[in-house]
N, C-alpha and C positions, 0 to 999 in steps of 0.2 A: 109247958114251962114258960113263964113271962118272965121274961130278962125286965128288973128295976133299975135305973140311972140313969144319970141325965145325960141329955143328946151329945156333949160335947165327948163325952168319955167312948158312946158308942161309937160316935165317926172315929175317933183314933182307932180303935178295935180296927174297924173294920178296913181300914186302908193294912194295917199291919197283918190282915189276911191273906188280902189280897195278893200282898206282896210277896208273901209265903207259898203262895198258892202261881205265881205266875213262874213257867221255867223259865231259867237262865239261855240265852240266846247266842251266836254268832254267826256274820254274814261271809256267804260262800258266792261266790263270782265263777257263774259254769260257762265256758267258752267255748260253741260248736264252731263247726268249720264257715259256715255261713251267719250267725246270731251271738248275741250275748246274753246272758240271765242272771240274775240275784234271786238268789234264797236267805231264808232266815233258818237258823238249822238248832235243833237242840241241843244240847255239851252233854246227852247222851246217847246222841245219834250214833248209828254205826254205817261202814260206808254202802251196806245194803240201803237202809232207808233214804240215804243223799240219790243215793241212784234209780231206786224207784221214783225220788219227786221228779226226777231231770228227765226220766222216761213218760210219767204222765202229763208233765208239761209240754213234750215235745208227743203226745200220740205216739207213743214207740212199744211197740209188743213184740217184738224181737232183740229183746234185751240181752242174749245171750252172746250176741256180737260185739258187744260196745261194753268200755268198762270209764271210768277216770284215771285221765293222766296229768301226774303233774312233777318235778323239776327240783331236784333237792340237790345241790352240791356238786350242779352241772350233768346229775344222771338220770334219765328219766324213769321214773317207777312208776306203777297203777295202784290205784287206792286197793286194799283188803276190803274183802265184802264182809267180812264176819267179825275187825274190831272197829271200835270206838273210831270214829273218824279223829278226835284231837290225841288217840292213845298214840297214833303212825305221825311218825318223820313229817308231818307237811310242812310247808313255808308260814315262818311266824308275821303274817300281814293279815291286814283288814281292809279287803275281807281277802277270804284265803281263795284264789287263783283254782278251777280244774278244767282239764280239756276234755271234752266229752269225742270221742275217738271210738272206731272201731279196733276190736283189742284182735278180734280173730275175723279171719277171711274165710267165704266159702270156697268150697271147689267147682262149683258150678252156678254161676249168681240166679241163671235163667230159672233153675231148678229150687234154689234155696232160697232168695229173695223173695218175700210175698208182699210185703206193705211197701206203697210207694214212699214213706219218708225212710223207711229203710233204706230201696235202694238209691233214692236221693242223697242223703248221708251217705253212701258207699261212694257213690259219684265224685261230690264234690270233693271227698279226702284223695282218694284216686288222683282225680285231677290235681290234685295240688301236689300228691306227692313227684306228678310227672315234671310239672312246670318248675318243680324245685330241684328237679333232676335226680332223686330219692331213684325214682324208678327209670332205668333208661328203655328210649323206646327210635326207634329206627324213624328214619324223617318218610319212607312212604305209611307208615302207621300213623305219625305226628298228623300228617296232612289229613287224614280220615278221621282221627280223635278230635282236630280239630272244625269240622265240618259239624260231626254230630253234639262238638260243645255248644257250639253256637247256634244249632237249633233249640238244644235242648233250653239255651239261654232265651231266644225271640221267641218259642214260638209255646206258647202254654195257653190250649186249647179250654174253654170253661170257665176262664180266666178274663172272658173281655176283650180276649186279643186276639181275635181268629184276624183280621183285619193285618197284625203284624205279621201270623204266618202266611197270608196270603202275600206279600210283599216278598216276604222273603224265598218264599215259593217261587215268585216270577225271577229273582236274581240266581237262586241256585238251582241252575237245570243242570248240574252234573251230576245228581243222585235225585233219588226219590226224598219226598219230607217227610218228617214223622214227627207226632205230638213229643210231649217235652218228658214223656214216662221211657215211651218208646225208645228216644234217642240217647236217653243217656245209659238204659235197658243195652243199646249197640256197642254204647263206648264201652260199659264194664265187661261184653264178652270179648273185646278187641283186648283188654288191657289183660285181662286173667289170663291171656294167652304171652306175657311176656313173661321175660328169665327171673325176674327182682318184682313181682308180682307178690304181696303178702309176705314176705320173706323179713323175716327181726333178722338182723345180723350182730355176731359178736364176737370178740376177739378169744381167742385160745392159744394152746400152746400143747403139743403134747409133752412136754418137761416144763419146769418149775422156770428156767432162764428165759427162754424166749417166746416172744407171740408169732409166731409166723403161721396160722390158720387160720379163718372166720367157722363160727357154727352159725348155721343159719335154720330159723324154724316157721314153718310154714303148717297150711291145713293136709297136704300130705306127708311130714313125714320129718327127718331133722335133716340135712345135708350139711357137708365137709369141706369147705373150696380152702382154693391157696390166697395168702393174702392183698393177690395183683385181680383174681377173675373169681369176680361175684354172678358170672353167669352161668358156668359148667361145674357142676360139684366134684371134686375128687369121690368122695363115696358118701351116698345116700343109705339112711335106715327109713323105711316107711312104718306109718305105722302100725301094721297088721303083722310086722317081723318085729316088732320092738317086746321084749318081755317084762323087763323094769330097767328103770331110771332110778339112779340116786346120786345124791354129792355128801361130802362131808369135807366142811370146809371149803376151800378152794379146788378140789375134785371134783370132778361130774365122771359118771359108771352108765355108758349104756350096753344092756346087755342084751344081746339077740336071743330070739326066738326059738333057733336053732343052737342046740346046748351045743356042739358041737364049734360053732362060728366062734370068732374070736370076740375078746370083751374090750371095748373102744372106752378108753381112760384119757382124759383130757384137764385143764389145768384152765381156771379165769383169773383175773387181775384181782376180783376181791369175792366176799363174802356173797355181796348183795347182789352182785351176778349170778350168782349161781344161784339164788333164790329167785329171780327175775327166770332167767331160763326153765329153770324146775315148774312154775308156776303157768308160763307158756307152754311148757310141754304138757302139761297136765291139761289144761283150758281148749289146747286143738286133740288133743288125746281122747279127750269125753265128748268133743264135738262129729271127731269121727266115729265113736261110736255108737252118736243120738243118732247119724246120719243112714248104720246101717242095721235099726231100729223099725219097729213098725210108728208110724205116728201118734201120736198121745193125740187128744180129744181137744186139748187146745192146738194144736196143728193142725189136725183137719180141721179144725174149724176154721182158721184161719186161710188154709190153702180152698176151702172152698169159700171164702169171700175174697180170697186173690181171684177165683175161677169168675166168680160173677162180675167181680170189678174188672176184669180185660174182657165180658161178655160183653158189658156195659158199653166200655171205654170203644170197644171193637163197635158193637151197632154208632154207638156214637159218630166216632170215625164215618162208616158207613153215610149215617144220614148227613154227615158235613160234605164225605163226597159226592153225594148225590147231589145238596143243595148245590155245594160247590160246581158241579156238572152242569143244572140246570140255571144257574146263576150265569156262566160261562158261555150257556146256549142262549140263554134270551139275551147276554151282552153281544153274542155275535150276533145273532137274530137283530138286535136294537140296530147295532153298528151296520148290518147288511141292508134295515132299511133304510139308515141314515144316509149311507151312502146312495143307494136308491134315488131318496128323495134329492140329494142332492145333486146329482147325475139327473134327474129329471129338470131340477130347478136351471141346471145347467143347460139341458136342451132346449128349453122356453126360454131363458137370453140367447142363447146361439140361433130361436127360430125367427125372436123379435130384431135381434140383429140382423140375420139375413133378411127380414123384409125391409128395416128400413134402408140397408144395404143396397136392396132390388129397390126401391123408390129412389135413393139416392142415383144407382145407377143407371135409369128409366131417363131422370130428368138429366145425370151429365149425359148420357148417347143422344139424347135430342141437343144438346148442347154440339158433342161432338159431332152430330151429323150435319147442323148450320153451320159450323167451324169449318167440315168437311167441305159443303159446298161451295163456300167461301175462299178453302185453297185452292178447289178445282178451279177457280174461276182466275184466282192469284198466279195457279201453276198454267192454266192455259196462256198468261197476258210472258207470265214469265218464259213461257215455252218461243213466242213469237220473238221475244227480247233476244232470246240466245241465240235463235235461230238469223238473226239479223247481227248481232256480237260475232257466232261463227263467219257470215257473212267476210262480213267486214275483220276477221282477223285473218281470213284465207288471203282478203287483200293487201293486208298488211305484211300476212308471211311473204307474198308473191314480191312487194315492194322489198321486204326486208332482204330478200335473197339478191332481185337486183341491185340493190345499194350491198350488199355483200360485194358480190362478182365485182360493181365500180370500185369500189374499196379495196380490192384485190388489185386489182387492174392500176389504182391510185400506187398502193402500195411497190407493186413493182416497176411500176416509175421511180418513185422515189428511190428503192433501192439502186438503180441502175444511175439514177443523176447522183446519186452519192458516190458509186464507184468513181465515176465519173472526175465527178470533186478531187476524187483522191488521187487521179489519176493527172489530172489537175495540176494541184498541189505540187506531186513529185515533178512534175515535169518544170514547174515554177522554181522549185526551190536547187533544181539543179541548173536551171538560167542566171537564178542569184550567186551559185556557187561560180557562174564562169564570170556576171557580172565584175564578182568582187576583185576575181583573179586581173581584170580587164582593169581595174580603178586602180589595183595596188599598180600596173605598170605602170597608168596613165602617170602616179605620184612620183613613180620614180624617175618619170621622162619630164615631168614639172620642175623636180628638185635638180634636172640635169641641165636643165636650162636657164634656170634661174640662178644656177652656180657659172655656165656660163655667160651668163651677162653678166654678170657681179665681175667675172676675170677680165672679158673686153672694156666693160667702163673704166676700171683701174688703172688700163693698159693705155688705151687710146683719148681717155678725158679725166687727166690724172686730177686736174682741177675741182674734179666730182667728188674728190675723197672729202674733201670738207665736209661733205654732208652724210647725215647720218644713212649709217645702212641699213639696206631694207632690210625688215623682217616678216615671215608669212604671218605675222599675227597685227602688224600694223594698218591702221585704217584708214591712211591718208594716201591720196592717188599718187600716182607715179609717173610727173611727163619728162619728158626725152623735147630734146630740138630734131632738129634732120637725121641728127645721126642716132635716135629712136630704132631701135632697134624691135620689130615684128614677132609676134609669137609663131612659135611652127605649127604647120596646119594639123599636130596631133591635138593641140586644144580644142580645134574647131571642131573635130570627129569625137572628141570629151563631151563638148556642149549636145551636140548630135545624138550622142548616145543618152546622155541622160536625158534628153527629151522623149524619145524611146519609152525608156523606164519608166517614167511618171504616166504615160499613155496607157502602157500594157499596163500598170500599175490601176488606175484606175477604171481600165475597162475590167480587172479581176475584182475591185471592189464590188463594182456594179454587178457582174454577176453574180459574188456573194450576197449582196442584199437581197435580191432575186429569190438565189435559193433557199434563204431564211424566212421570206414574206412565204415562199411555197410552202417550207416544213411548218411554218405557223399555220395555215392553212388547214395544211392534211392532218396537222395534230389536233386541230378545234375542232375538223371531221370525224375525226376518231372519238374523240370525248363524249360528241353527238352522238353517235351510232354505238358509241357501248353505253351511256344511260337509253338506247330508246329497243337495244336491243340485249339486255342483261335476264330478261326474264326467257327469252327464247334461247339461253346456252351459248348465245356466242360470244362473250365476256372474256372464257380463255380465249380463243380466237385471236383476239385485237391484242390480246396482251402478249401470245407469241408474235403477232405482226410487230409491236413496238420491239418487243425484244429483236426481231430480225434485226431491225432498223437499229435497235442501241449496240449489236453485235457489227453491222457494216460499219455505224459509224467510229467503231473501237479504234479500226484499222488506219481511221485518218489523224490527221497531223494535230496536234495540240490545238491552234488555234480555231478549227473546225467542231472540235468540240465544244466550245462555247455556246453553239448553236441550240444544243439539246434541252438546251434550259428555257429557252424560250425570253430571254433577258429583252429588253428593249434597247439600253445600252450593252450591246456585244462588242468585245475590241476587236475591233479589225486586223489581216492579217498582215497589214506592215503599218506602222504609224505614219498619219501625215508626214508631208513634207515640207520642212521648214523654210520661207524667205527671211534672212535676215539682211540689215543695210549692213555697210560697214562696220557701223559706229557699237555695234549689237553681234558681238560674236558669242556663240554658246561656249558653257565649258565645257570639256565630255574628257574623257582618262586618255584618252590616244592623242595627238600629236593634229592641229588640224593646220588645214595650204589654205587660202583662198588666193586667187587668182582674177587677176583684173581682168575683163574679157570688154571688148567693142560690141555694143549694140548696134544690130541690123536690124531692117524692117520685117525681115523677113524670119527672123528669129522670137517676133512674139508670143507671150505664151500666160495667159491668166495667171498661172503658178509662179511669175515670175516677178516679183520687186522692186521698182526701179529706184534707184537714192540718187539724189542731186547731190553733186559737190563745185567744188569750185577750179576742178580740169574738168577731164573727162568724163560722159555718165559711164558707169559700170554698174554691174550685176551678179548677186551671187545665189546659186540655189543649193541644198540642203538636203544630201540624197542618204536616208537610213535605211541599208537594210538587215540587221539587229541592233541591239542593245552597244554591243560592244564594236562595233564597225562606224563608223562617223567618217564622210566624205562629205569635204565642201568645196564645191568648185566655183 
């Protein structure tokens, strides 16, 4: 048949074909637990065909674990495998949302599990349900789930990263490592051994008012708990005692095995629970009994490419630990000669060292040996040196001991002239005591006689009173005619005696200067003898000798201590003795006489002052002996 018309008319045909001929579309967003996928799905798909694409997308031939789940009005449901995927309840968005989940659990993963993305996807839902706390799990299990997570996460053999399982090998030495099949192969028999393991839980009630039960359904069997403890069941039906199931309505009927057992009637919140439940029971219901089944031909086939793939995986393993092993042996082998060589390299500097060590030492001991002979030479001149040092200090100790013993000898001289002194002293000061006794009479036989002349001139030369009367402090002479009247001879034995006292007076001076020129002496001896002899211990020595000395002299008189000081001007132990003339009388606090006396030849005396007047000469001397005593005769 030849189609006639022209080109324009055929292209519109043909695009109106087309378009006829292309199905209608909508996009589906599949969300595993690790990945995400977009499909494009036909609008007569059903949710078998959605699930077949999302199983051969992902290699999955154990498709009887895993269903789609998705979210409608807060309750989660699983797609129907037998309608129309847009006939069912899903969420009206673009694209439309499902989780790709395992719907039913084995009972034994080790046994049931054959393809590793199987139990890959068993893992990581597991895990997750744990970390969301879905499933509780005890913290010494946590610690162990958590070891073999983290292998299973580093260490994926075939992959490129033998390199990261060896690292992490050397940081986890509290367990054996194992590839990333094997580990998480550990974690899912650790977890199927917990209370909330695969277990749907859901609210009931055995009356219409209240919910106060959970049913829970699992691959063995339904259990009955209370609504505080999800871990112990009040009562369990397995499934080999179950006979049927049914609900109508908000009713669920399970009925035992044993016609006789009673029939457990129970109550959910709506409709579409009890179709979720019923659909669960049914789905582990036919899985226990594929399980106690002989196997179909696609099982074995399957479980014998499981068989081959851990033959595989196992030599595999094997030749990694061998390399592993031998890789280990030539690193220590490498390292054991490294160290070798290096410990070698190390005994060739420590050998070159010790030679030039021994050369260096070679040349210092010739060094040290002319050094040597050079002290011997040093220490013999030196030996003669001390030998002549001793010498001459044995003559010095011999010298120092007898200027000791002198100095001893000095010393208790001195001490004995000090007593002496003191003895001295007392004996002086109580001649002074009788002197004074001897002066006050003398003043008062002065004052007796001078009042009697004053009464005979009155008496017998009345014509005298004209003139003024004497007084002991006036300075002009006093004559008399014939009838002059003579002093009594106790002034002459006055004058007598004070010449006396200025005598003994001055021969005490003398010998106190004497003694002062001596202690000056013996103390500049001493000063000498303790700088010459301070190094040989006798330092305290001298220092008890002064102290003897400062202890005798304690005991003398005031003005003997002056002496200790070594002054140059020391005051002597009575003050000069003053001449004044007339005209020159001292003041002093007491009451002072002088007394005209006639000069004799034979009465001369240095100490003595002679004044000219215009009578008689006279003369007065000036006898102190304290402060407070003042005699002028």
């Amino acid at each position: 048949m030849i189609w006639c018309g022209c080109p324009h008319q055929l292209k519109n045909m043909s695009i109106r074909g087309l378009k006829k001929k292309q199905p209608k579309t909508f996009k589906v967003k599949i969300i595993t637990v690790d990945a995400e996928m977009e499909f494009s799905c036909e609008m007569k798909w059903k949710g078998k065909d959605l699930f077949d694409l999302v199983c051969r997308a992902l290699g999955l031939r154990e498709t009887w674990f895993f269903g789609l789940q998705y979210s409608m009005k807060g309750m989660c449901t699983w797609l129907k495998m037998d309608k129309k995927v847009l006939d069912q309840e899903i969420p009206k968005e673009d694209p439309v949302s499902f989780h790709f989940l395992a719907k039913f659990y084995p009972e034994k993963v080790e046994e049931e599990l054959l393809q590793e993305i199987t139990q890959h996807l068993f893992f990581l839902q597991v895990k997750k349900q744990i970390l969301d706390e879905e499933i509780y799990c005890s913290p010494e299990a946590t610690v162990l789930l958590a070891s073999y997570a983290v292998q299973a996460k580093l260490c994926k053999v075939g992959n490129g990263e033998s390199d990261r399982r060896e690292r992490l090998e050397r940081n986890l030495i509290i367990m054996p490592l194992f590839c990333r099949d094997e580990a998480e192969m550990n974690y899912l028999k650790i977890a199927q051994d917990l209370e909330m393991y695969g277990v749907n839980y859901f609210p009931i009630a055995q009356n219409k008012n209240h919910t106060d039960l959970l049913l829970g359904v699992d691959a063995k069997g339904i259990h009955i708990y209370s609504i505080n403890n999800r871990f112990s069941p009040n009562k369990s039906f397995e499934w080999s005692s179950i006979r049927n199931i049914s609900y109508s309505e908000k009713e669920l009927t399970i009925k035992p095995l044993d016609k006789k057992a009673e029939v457990f009637k129970f109550f959910s919140s709506q409709l579409k629970v009890n179709k979720l439940i019923f659909q669960l029971c049914i789905g582990n219901h036919d899985l226990f009994m594929r399980r106690r089944k002989v196997d179909s031909i696609e099982i074995q086939q399957m479980k014998a490419q499981a068989r081959e793939e851990k033959a595989r995986k196992k030599m595999e393993n094997q030749r990694l630990a061998r390399e592993k092993q031998l890789r280990e042996e030539a690193e220590r082998a490498k390292e054991e000669l490294e160290r070798r060589l290096f410990q070698l390299e190390d005994e060739a500097r420590q050998a070159n060292e010790a030679l030039l060590r021994s050369q260096e030492a070679a040349e210092l001991l010739a060094e040290k040996a002319q050094i040597a002979e050079e002290e011997a030479k040093l220490l013999a001149q030196n030996a003669a040196e001390a030998e002549q040092e001793r010498q001459r200090l044995e003559i010095t100790a011999l010298k120092s001991k007898e200027e000791k013993r002198l100095m001893e000898q000095k010393m208790r001289e001195a001490e004995l002239i000090a007593v002496k002194l003191v003895k001295e002293s007392d004996r002086r000061a109580k001649e002074a005591e009788h002197l004074k006794q001897d002066l006050h009479e003398a003043r008062e036989a002065e004052r007796k006689a001078k009042q009697k002349l004053l009464d005979i001139t009155r008496i017998n030369y009345p014509h005298m009173a004209k003139y003024p009367q004497y007084s002991p402090g006036d300075s002009r002479d006093v004559n008399f005619d014939k009838g002059s009247i003579k002093l009594d001879l106790k002034d002459i034995d006055l004058k007598r005696l004070s010449f006396e006292i200025e005598r003994e007076r001055l021969d005490y001076l003398e010998k106190s200067r004497k003694f002062e020129d001596r202690l000056k002496e013996l103390k500049s001896e001493i000063h000498a003898l303790k700088l010459e002899e301070k190094q040989a211990g006798l330092y305290s020595h001298w220092n008890e000798v002064l102290g003897s000395l400062d202890r005798s002299l304690g005991s003398a008189p005031a003005w003997m201590k002056t002496f200790k000081s070594g002054d140059a001007n020391l005051p002597r132990p009575f003050p000069a003795y003053l001449v004044n003339t007339a005209g020159s009388w001292p003041c002093t606090n007491k009451t002072q006489h002088a007394v005209p006396v006639e000069k004799s030849s034979s009465q001369a005396n240095p100490l003595v002052a002679n004044s000219v007047g215009t009578g008689a000469r006279k003369q007065m001397i000036k006898v102190q002996q304290h402060d407070s005593d003042v005699i002028y005769i």
